[in-house]
C-alpha positions in Angstrom: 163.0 48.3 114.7 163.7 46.5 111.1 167.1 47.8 111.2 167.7 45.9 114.7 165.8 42.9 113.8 168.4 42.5 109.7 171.2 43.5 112.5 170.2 40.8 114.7 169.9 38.1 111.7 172.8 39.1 110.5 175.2 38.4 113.6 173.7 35.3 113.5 174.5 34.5 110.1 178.0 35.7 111.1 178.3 33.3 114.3 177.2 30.7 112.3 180.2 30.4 110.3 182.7 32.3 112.7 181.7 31.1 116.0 183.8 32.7 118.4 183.7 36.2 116.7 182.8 38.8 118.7 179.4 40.5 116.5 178.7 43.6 118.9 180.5 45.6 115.6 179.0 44.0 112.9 176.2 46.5 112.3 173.3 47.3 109.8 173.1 51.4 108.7 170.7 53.2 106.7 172.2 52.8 103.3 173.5 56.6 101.8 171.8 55.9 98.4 168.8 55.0 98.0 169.2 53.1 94.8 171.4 50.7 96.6 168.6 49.7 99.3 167.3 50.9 102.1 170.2 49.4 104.7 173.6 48.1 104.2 176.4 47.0 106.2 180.1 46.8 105.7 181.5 45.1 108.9 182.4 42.3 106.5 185.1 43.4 104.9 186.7 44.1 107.9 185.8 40.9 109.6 187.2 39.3 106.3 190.7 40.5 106.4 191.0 40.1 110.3 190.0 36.6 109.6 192.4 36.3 106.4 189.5 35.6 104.3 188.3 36.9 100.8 186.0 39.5 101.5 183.5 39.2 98.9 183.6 35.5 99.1 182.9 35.5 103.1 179.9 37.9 102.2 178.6 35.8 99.9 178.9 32.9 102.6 177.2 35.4 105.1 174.3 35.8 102.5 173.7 32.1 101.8 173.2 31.5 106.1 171.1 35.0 106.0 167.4 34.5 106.2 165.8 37.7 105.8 163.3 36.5 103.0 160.0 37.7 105.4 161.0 41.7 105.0 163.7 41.9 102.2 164.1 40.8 98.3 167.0 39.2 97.7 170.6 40.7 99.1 173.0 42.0 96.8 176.9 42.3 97.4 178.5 45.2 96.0 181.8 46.0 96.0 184.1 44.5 98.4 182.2 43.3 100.5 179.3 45.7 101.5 175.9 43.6 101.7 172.2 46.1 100.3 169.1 45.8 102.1 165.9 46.5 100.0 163.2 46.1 102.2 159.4 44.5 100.7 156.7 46.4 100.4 154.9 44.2 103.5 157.5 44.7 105.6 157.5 48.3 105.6 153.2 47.9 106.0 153.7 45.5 109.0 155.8 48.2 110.8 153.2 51.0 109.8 150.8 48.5 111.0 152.3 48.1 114.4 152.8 51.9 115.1 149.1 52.9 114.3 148.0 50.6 116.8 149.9 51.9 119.5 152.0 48.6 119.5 155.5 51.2 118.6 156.7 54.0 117.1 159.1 52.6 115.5 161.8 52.8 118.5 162.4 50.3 120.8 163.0 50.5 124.4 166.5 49.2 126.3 166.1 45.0 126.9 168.8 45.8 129.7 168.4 49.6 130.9 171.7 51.5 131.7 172.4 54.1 134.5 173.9 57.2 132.9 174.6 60.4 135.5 174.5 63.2 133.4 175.6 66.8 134.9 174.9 69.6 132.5 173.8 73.7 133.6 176.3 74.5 136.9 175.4 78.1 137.5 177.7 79.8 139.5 175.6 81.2 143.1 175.7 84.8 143.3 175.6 85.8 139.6 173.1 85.9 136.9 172.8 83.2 134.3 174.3 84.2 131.3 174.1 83.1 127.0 177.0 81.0 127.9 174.9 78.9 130.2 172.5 78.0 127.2 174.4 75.5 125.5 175.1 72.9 128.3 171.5 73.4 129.7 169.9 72.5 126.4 172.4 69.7 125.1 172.1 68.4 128.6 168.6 68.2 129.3 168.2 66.9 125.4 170.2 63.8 126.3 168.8 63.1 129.1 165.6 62.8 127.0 166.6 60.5 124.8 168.2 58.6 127.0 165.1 58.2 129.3 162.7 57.6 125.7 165.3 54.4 125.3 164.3 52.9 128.4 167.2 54.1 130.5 167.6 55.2 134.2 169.0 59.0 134.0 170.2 60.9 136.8 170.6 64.8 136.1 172.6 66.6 138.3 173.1 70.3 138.3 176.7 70.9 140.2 176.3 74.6 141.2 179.4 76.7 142.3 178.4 77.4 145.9 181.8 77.9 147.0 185.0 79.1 146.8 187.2 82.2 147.2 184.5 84.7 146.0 182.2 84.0 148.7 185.2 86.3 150.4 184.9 89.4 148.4 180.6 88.7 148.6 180.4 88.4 152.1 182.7 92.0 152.4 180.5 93.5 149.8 177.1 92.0 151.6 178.3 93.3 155.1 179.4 97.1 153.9 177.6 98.0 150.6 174.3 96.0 150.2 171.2 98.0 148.8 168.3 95.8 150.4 165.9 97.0 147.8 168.3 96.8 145.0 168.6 92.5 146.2 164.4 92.6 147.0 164.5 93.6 142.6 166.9 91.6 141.3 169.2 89.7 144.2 171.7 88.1 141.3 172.0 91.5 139.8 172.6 93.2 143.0 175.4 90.5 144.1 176.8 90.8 140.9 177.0 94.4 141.6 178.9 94.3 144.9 180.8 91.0 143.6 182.8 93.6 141.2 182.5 96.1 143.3 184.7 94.9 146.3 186.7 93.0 143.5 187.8 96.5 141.7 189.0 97.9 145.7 190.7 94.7 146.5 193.1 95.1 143.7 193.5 99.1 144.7 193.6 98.5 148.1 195.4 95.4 150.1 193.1 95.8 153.5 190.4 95.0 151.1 191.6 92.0 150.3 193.0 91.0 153.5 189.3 91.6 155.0 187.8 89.3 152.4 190.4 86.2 153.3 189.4 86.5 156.6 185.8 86.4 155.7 186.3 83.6 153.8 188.8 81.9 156.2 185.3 82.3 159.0 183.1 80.7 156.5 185.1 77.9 156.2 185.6 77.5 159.7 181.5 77.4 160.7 181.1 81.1 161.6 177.5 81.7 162.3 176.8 84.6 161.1 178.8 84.4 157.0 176.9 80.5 156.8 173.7 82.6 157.5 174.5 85.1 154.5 176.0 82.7 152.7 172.8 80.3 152.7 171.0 83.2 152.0 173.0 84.1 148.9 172.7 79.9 147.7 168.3 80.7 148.1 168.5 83.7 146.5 170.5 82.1 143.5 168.3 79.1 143.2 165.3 81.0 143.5 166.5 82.9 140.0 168.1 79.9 138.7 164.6 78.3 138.9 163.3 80.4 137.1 165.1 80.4 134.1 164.6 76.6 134.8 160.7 77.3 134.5 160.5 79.2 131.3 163.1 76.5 129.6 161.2 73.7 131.0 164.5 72.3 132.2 163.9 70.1 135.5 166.9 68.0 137.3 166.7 65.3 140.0 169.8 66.7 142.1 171.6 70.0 142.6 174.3 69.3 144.5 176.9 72.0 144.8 180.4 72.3 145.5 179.7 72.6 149.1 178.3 69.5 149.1 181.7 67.6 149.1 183.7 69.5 151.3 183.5 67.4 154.3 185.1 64.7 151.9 187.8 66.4 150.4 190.9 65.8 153.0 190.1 62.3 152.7 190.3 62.7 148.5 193.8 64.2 149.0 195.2 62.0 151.6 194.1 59.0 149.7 195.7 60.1 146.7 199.2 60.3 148.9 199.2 57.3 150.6 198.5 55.2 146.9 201.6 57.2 146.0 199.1 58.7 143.4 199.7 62.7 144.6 203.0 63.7 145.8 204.2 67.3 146.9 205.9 69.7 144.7 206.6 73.3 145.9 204.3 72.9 148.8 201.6 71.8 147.1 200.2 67.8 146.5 200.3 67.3 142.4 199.4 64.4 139.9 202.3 63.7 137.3 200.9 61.7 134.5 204.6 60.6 132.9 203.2 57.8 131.9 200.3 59.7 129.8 201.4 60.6 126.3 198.8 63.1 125.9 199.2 64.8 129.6 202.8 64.1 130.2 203.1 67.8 130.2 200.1 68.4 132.3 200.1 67.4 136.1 197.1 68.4 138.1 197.1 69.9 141.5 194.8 68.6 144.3 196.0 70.5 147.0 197.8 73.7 146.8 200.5 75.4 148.9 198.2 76.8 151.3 196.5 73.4 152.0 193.3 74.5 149.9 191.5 71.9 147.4 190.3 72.9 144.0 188.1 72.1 141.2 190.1 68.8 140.6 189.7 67.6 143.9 185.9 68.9 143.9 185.0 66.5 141.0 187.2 63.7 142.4 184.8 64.0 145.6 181.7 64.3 143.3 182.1 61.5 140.9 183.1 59.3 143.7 179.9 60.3 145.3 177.9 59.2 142.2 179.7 56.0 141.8 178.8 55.1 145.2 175.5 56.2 145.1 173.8 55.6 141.4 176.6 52.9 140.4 176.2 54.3 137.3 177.4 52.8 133.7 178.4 56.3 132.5 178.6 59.7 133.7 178.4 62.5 131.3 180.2 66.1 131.6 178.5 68.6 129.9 180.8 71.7 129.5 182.7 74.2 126.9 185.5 73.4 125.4 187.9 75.3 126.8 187.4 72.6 130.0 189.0 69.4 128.0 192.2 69.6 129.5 190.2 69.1 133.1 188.3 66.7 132.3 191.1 64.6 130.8 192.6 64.7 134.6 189.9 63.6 135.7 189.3 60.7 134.0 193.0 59.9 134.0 193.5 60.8 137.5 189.8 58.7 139.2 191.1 55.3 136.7 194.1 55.9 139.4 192.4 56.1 141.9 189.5 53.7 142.0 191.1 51.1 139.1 188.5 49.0 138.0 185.8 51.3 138.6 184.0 50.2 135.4 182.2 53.4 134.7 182.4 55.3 131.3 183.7 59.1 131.8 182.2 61.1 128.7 183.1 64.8 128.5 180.5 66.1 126.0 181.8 69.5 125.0 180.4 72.3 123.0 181.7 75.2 121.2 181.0 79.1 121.5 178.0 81.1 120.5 179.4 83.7 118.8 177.7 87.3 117.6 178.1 88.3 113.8 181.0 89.7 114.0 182.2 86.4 114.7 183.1 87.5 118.3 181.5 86.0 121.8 178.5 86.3 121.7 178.1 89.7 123.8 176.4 93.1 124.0 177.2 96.3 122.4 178.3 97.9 125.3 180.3 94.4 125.7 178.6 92.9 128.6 177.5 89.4 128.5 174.2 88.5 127.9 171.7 87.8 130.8 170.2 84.7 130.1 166.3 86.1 131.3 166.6 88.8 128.8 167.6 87.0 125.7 165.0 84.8 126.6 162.6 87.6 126.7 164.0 89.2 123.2 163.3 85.9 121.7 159.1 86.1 123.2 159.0 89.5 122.0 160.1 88.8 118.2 158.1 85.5 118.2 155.1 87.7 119.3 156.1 90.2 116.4 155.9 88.1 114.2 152.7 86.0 114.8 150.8 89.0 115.6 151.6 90.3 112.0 150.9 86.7 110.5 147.9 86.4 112.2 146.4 89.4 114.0 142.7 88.1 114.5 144.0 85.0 117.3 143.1 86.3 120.7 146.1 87.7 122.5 146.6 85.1 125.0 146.5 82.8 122.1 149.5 84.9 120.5 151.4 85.3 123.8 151.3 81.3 124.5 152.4 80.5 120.3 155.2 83.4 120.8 156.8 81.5 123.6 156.6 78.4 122.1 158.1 79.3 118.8 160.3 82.1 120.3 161.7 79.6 123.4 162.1 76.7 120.8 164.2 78.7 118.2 166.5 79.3 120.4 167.0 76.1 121.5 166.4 74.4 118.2 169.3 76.5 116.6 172.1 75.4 119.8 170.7 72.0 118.9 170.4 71.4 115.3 174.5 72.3 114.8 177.6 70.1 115.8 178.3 70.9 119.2 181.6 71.1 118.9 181.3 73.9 116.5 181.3 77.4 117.2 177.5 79.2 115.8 176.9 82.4 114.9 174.0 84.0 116.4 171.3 85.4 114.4 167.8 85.7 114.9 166.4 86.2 111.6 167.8 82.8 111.3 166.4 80.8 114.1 163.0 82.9 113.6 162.9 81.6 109.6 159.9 79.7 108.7 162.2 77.7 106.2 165.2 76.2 106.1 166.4 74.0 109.5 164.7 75.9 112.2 162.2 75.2 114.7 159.5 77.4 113.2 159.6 75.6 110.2 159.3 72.0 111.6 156.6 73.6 114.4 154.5 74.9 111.3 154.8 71.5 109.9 153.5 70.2 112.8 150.5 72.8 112.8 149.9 71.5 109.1 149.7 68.0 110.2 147.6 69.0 113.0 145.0 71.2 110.6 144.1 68.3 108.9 142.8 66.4 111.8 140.6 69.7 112.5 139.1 69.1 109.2 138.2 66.0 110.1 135.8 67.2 112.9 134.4 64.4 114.4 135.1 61.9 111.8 136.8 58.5 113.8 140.3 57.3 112.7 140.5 54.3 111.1 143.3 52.4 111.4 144.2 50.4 108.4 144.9 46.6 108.2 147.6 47.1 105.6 149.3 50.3 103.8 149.4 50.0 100.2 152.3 52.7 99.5 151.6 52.4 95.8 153.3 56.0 95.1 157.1 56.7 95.9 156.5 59.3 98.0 154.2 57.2 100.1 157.3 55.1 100.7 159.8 57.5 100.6 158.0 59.0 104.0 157.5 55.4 105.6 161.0 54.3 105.2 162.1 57.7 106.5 159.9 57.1 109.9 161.3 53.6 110.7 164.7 54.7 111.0 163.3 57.4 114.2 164.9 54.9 116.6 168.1 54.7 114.9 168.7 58.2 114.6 167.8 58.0 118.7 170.0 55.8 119.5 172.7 57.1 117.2 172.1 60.3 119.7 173.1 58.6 122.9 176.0 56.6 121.4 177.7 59.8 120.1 176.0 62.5 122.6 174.9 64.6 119.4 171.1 66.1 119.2 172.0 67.1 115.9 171.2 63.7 114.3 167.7 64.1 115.8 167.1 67.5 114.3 168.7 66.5 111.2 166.0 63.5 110.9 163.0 66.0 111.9 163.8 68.4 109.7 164.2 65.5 106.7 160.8 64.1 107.9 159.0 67.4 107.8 160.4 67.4 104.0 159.7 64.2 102.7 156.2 65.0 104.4 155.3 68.0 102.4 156.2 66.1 99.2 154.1 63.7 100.5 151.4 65.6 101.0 151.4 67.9 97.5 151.4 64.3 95.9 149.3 62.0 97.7 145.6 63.4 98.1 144.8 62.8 101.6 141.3 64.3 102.5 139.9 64.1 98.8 141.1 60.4 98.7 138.7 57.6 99.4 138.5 54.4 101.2 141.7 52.3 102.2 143.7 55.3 100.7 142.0 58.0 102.5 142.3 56.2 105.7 146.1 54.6 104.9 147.3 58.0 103.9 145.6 59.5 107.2 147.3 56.9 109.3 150.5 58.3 107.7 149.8 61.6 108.4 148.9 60.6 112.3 151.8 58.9 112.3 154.6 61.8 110.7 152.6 63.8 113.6 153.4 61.7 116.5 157.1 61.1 115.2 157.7 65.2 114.9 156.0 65.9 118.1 157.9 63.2 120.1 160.7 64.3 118.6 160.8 67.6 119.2 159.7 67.0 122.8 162.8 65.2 123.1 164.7 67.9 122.0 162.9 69.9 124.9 160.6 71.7 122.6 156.9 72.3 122.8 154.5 71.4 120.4 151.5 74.3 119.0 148.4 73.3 117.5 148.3 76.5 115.7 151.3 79.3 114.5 
């Protein structure tokens, strides 16, 4: 909120002596040390030299057309160029102010509200969701959190693999080997099951195979009876998927599969040939992008030999269908990393096709959860890792651990704090890394009540809640000024204005982290807060300022952590 409002006075102070400059990157960040001030900016220097100017001169210009007197002393110029922020003691009470009436908290909602399509999860129908699926459901449904929190329109999409040449080998294995109990249990384990099954004979046997194409070739031709069991198959899917969905509290406004764009998919192709786009090479209709340093070596197929599309042409067809239907401002992929080459296409390949399309293409990619050996992530028998039972490992620990820590809560008490904390660990520790980094999963880790974890910054939470049960029935009073006569007192108020940068620092670089990094900062400057500042044995306008900053640190964590996807606990 401050930082936006010195950002905006300062582009102004910058137009007034440059008036044609273009200000959108001349930006105010939380200064790095604290005994510089509390923002800084060093688009100046830049600016300068583009401009042939002497840096430090033009910032002193800047300075002398700055009028930032109501919330900051006096701006210093260090260096170069760089401009310090300190902000007045009233400045930071107005904002504290403003947020314990309700008016804020201390983030400000889009003036002019993008559209961002976001497309994140994409089981594949017909087999169980694994560990691997983790990551892009979690980042996914994060950003389209914070997103939605800034005032944007967000449209999730989950893009499940409904088709394809394994429906083939399932539909051979449904029609010769299914166990109807077996699929009444657990239908994804049970596919799964004649999936590999029929897989293993066609590569033994060549009738096997041949049997599967033709099953396939009478799905894709409308026959009656393998769309029957292959609908079946999608429900059955969905019906697991959904719950997975239900336990993560993940939620999406489309699921539009594969399937969905096959009607549309001779039409991609033949476009691209007659704009000269796709042309044929051994049979089958490729993209060359000679003109593309980076994918010169790279071409991508849309059609092959045998006149089938393929993923490439899929997601031609699907972003299409978004453009067309959302006119979107972005669209975000949310996928491993071993997918950048695709999405590269893509992009490359749709600014081809539709030139002008004015959409930006944003393949968020992640790295691999790996097991301590520093291997994937995978059993000891080396299977991969269903989904539904790490999530249940991660209950049952949680519940180990809060039934020891406090036995006496009723059990359905315990259950309910076990999910949250065990669910939220797991998420919090995909979360709180860099994405594009590979993490090593441990549970005594993510299950730590210190150190960067979600049970640390839940039993934070819990702390801040505890104090309000002391309270009882005593009324909140909300103060007409805050004081912040001790450091720490303004060490934690400075720290809780810069929540909305940190959120939108999340959507402009599609990285969660910042958020948990600022959460887990809060929850630390709030406990040195708290072991300074006497809260319940204070009195008068202390007692009720330093309560205000207590309710306050509260509705920052919680928010934030709900943003993350996590639940909240009153108790741990």
């Amino acid at each position: 909120m401050i930082h936006l409002a010195l950002q905006e006075k300062l582009q102004q102070a910058v137009l007034a002596l440059l008036p044609d400059t273009d200000v959108s990157t001349v930006l105010v960040r939380p200064c790095p040390e604290p005994k510089f001030g509390d923002y800084q900016t060093n688009a100046l220097i830049g600016l300068a030299k583009r401009n042939q100017l002497n840096p430090r001169e033009f910032a002193a210009q800047v300075v002398e057309q700055l009028d930032v007197d109501d919330c900051c002393e006096p701006v210093t110029i260090a260096g170069p160029g760089f401009l310090n922020f300190r902000l007045k003691i009233e400045a930071l009470s107005d904002s504290l102010v403003g947020a314990a009436k309700g008016e804020h908290l201390f983030y400000r909602t889009a003036a002019e509200p993008r559209t961002v399509v976001i497309d994140y999860s994409s089981p594949n129908v017909a087999k169980p969701m694994h560990v691997g699926h983790i990551r892009s459901t979690i980042l996914g449904y994060a950003l389209a959190k914070v997103f939605r929190l800034l005032g944007h329109k967000v449209v999730t999409d989950n893009h499940i693999g409904d088709w394809g040449t394994q429906f083939g080998k399932l539909l051979v294995g449904w029609k010769e080997h299914l166990d109807k109990e077996a699929l009444g249990r657990d239908a994804l384990a049970e596919m799964e099951r004649l999936y590999k099954l029929v897989n293993t004979a066609c590569d033994e046997d060549e009738t096997v195979l041949a049997r599967a194409r033709e099953e396939l070739v009478k799905l894709q031709d409308g026959d009656a009876e393998n769309l029957t069991i292959w609908r079946e198959m999608i429900d059955l899917s969905r019906h697991q998927f959904d719950e997975i969905y239900g336990r993560l509290g993940v939620k999406f406004d489309e699921t539009l599969g594969e399937s969905f764009y096959n009607d549309r998919l001779k039409g991609v192709v033949d476009e691209l040939i007659d704009q000269g786009i796709a042309e044929e090479s051994e049979g089958a209709q490729v993209v060359f992008f000679n003109d593309h340093k980076a994918l010169k070596k790279h071409p991508a197929i849309v059609q092959k030999s045998d006149g089938a599309a393929n993923y490439t042409t899929t997601d031609l067809a699907t972003l299409e269908h978004r453009q067309n239907s959302w006119q979107p401002s972005e669209v975000i992929y949310v996928t491993d990393g071993r997918q950048q080459l695709h999405f590269q296409q893509l992009f490359a390949l749709y600014d081809r096709w539709k030139p002008g399309h004015g959409m930006k293409l944003n393949h968020v990619w992640f790295g691999a959860i790996l097991g301590e050996d520093g291997r994937p992530f995978k059993t000891r028998s080396g299977e991969i890792i269903r989904l539904s039972g790490l999530l249940d490992e991660a209950e049952q620990r949680a519940l180990d651990a809060v039934s020891k820590k406090n036995p006496d809560l009723p059990e359905e008490e315990r259950h309910d704090i076990a999910r949250v904390v065990g669910l939220g660990a797991i998420k919090y520790a995909d979360l709180s890394g860099n994405r594009q980094s590979d993490y090593v999963f441990n549970w005594d880790t993510m299950l730590a009540l210190v150190g960067n974890t979600a049970p640390y910054l839940l039993y934070a939470f819990t702390r801040i809640r505890s104090i309000f049960r002391k309270l009882g029935a005593e009324s909140l009073n909300r103060p007409e000024s805050f004081a912040l006569g001790q450091a720490e007192e303004q060490v934690l108020a400075k720290h809780l204005l810069r929540f909305g940068h940190v959120l939108e620092l999340v959507i402009e670089e599609s990285r969660p982290n910042y958020l948990c990094n600022y959460l887990y900062e809060l929850a630390g400057h709030f406990g040195s807060f708290y072991e300074s500042c006497p809260v319940l044995q204070a009195e008068g306008d202390t007692r009720a300022q330093r309560l205000a900053l207590c309710n306050l640190t509260g509705q920052v964590l919680q928010t934030g952590l709900e943003t993350l996807g996590l639940e909240t606990t009153d108790r741990m």
